[in-house]
MDTraj code that builds the backbone (N, CA, C; nanometers):
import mdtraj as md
import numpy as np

residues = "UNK UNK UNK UNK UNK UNK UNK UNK UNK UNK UNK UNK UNK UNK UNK UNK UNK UNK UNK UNK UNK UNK UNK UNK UNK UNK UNK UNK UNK UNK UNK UNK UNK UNK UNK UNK UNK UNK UNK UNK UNK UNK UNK UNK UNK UNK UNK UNK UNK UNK UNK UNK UNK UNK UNK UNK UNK UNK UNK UNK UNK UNK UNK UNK UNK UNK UNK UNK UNK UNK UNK UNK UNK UNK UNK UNK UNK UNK UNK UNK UNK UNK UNK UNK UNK UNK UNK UNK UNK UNK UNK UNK UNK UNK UNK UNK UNK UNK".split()
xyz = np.array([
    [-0.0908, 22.8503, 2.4829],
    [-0.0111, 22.8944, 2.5947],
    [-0.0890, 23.0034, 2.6674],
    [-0.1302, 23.0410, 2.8118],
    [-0.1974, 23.0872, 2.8357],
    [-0.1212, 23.1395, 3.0007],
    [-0.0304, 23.2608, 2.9194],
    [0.0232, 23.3635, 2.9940],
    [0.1468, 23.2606, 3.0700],
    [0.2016, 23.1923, 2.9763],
    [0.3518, 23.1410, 3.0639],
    [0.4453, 23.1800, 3.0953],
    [0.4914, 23.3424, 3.0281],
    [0.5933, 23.4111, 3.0549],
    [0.5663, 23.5283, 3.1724],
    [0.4275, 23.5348, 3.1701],
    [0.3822, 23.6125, 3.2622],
    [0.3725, 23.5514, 3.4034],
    [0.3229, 23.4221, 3.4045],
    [0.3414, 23.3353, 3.5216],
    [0.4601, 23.3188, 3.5828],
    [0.5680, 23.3156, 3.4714],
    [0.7098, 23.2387, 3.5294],
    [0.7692, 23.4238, 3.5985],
    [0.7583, 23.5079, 3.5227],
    [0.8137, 23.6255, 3.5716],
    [0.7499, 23.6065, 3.7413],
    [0.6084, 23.6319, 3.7452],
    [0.5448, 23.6250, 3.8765],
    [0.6132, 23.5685, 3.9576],
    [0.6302, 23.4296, 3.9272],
    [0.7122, 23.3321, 4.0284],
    [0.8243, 23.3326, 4.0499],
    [0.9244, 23.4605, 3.9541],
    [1.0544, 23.4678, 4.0319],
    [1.0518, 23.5673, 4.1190],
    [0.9637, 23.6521, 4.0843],
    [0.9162, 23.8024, 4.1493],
    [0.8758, 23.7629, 4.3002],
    [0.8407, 23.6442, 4.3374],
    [0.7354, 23.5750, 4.4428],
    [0.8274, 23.5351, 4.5194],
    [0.9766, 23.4525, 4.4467],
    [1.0957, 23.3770, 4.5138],
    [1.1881, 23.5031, 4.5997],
    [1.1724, 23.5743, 4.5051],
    [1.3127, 23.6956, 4.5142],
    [1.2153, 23.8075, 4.6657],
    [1.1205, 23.7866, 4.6530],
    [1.0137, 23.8636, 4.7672],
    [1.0455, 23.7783, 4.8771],
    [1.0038, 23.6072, 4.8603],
    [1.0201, 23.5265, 4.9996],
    [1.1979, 23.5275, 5.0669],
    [1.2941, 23.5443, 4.9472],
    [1.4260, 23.5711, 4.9788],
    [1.4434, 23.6721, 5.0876],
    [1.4054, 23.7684, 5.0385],
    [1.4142, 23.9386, 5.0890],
    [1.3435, 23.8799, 5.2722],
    [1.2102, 23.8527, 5.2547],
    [1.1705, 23.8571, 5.3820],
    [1.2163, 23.7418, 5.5304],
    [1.2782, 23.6380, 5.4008],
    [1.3345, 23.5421, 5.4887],
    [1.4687, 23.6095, 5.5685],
    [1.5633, 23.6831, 5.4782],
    [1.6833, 23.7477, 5.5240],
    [1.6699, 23.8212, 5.6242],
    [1.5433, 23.9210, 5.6003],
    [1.4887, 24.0402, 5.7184],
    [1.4585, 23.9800, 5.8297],
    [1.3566, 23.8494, 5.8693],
    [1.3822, 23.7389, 5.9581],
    [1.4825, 23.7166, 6.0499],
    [1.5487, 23.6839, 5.9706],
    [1.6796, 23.6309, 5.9998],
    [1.7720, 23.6842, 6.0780],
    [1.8041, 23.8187, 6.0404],
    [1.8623, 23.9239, 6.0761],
    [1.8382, 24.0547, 6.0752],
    [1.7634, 24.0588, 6.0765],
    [1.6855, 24.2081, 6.0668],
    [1.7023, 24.2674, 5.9299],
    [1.6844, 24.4222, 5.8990],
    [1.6689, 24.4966, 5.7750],
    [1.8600, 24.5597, 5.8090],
    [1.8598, 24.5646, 5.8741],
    [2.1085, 24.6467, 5.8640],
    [2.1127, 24.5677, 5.7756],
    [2.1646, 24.4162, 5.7571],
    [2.2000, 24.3648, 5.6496],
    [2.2475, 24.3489, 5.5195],
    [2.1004, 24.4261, 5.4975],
    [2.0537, 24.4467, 5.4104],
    [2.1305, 24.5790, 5.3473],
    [2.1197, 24.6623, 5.4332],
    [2.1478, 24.7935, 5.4089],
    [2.3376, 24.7715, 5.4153],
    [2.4219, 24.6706, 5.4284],
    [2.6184, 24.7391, 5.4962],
    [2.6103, 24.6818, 5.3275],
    [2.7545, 24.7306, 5.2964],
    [2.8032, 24.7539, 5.1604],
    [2.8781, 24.6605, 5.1419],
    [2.9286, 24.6027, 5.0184],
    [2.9512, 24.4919, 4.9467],
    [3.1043, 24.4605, 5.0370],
    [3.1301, 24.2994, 4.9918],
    [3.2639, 24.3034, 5.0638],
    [3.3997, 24.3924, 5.0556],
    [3.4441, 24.4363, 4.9413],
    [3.5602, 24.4914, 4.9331],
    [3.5407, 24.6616, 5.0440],
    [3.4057, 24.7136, 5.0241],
    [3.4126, 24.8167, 5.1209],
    [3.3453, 24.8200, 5.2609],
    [3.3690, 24.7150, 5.3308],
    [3.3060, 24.6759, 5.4509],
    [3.3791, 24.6396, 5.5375],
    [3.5137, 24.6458, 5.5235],
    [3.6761, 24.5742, 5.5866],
    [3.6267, 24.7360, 5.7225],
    [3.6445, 24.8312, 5.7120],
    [3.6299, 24.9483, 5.8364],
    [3.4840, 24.9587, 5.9216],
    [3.5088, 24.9279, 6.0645],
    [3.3860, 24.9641, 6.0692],
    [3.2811, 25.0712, 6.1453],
    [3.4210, 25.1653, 6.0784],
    [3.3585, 25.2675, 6.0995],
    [3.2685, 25.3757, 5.9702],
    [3.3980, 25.3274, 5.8810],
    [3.3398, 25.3679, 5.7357],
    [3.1983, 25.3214, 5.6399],
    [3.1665, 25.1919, 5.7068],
    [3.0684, 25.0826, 5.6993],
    [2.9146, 25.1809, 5.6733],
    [2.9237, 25.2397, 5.7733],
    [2.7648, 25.3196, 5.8157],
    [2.7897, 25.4432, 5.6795],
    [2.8986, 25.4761, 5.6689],
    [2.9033, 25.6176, 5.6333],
    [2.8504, 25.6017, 5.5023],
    [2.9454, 25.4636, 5.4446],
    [2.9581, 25.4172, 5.2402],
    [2.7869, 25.3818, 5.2342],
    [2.7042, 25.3197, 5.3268],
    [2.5701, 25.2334, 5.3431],
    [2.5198, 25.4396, 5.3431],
    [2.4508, 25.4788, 5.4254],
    [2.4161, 25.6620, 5.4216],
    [2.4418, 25.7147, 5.2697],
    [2.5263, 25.6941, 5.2556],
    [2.5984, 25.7903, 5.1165],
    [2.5235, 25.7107, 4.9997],
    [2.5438, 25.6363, 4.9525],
    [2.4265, 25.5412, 4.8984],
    [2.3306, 25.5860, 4.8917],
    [2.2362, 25.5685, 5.0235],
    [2.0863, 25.5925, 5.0139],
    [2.0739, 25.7235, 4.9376],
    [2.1990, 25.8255, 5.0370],
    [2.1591, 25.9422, 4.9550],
    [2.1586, 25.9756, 4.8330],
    [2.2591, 25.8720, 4.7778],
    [2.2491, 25.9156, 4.6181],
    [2.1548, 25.8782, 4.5466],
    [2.0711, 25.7437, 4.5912],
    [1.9586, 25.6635, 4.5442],
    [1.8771, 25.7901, 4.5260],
    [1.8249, 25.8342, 4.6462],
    [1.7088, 25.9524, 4.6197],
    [1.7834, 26.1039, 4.5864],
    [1.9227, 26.0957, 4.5516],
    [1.9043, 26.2175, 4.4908],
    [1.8872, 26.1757, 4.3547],
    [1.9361, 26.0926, 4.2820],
    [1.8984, 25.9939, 4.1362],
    [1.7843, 26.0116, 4.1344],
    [1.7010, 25.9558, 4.2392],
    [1.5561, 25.9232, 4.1887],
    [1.4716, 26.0643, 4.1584],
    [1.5161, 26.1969, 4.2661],
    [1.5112, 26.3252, 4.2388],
    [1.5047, 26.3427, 4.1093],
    [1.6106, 26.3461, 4.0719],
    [1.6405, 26.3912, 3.9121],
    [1.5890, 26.3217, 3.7846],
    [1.5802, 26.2178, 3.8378],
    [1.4297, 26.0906, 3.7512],
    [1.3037, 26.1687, 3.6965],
    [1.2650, 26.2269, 3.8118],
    [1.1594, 26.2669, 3.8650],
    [1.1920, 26.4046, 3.7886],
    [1.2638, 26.4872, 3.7924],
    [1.2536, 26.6491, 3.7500],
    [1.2811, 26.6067, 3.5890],
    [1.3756, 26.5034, 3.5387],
    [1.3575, 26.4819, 3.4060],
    [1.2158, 26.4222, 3.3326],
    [1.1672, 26.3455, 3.4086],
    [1.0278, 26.3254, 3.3526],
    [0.9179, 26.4579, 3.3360],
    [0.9254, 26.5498, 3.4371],
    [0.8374, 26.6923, 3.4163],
    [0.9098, 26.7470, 3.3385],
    [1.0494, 26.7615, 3.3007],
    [1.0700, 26.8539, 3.2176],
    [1.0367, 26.8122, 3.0806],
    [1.0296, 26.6748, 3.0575],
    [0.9674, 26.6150, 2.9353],
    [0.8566, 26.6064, 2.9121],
    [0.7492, 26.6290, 2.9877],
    [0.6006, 26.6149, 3.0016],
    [0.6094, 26.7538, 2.9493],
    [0.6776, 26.8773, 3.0199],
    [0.6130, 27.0101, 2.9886],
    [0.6861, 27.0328, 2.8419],
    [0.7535, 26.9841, 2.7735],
    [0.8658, 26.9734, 2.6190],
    [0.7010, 26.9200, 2.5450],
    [0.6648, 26.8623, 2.5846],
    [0.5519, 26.7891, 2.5364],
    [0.4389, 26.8444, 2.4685],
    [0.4116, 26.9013, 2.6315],
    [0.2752, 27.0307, 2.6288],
    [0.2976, 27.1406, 2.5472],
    [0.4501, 27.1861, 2.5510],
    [0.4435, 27.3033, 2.5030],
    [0.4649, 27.2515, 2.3086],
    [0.4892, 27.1685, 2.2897],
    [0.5173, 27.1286, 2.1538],
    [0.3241, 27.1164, 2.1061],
    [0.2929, 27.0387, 2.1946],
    [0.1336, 27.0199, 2.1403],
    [0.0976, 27.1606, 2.1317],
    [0.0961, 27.2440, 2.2062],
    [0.0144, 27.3801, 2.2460],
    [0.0396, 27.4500, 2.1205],
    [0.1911, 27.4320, 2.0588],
    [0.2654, 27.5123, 1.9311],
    [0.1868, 27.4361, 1.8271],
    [0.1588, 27.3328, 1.7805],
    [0.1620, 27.2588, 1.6953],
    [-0.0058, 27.2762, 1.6597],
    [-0.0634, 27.2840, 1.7699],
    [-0.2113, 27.2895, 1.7525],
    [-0.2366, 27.4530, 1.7811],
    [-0.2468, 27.5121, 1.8097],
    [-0.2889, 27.7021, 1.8393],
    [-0.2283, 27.7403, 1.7081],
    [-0.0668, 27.7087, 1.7024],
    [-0.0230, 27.8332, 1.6026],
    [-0.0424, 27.7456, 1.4715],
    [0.0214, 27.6479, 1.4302],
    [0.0039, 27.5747, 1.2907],
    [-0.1679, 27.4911, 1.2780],
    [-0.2251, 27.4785, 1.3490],
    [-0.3692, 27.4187, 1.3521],
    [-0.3648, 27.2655, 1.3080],
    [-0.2773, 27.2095, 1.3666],
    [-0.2367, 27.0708, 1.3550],
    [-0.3107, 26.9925, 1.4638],
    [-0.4240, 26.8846, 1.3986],
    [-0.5354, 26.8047, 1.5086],
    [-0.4616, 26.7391, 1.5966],
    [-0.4143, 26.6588, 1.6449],
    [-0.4093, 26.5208, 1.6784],
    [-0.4735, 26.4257, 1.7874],
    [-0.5365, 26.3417, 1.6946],
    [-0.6431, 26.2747, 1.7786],
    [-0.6102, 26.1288, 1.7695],
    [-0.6362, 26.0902, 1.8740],
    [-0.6074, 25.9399, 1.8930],
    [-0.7390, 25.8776, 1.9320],
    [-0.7496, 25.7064, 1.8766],
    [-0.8758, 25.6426, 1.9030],
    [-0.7846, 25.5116, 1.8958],
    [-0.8094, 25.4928, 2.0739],
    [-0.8007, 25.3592, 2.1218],
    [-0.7977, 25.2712, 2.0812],
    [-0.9932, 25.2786, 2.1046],
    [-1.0790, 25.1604, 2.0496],
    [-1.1400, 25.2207, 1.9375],
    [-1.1209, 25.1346, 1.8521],
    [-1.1668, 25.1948, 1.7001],
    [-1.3401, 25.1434, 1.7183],
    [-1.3813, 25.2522, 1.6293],
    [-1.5470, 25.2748, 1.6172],
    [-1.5638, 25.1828, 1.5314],
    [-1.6326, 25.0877, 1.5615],
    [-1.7074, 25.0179, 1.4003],
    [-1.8172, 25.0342, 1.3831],
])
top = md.Topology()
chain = top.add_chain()
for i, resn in enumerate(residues, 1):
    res = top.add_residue(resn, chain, resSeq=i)
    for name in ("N", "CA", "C"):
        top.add_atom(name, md.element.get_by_symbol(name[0]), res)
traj = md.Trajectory(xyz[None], top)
């Protein structure tokens, strides 16, 4: 077998891409962006629920983002303790030497 699960992922990844750009086509990128049926009945509220969204997307992704540095520096400072004060190595090898 020579990468079939990797192929088939590709090719839905490829379908779900030609989807996306056929829709944008079609009708432009709004579409894309108004909110599911049950909250789309106002349309004035329409723009506001679609805005509020985005914003929460990137304030989420914000906090993605500040939780990953605060775990990187949990990290550093654990290595820095572990090796300075207790004299604990740790070394990693990839590719092993033969």
């Amino acid at each position: 077998m020579t990468g079939g699960w990797l192929e088939e992922i590709g090719r839905q990844l490829r379908s779900v891409g030609d989807v996306v750009l056929e829709e944008v086509r079609a009708g432009g990128l709004l579409p894309l962006l108004e909110p599911a049926p049950p909250f789309n009945r106002s349309g004035l509220l329409a723009p506001a629920i679609a805005v509020g969204g985005l914003i929460a997307v990137i304030l989420l992704s914000g906090m993605a983002v500040t939780a990953l540095g605060s775990l990187l520096l949990a990290l550093l400072s654990l290595y820095l303790l572990l090796a300075h004060f207790f004299g604990l190595s740790i070394e990693l090898h990839p590719f092993a030497a033969r």
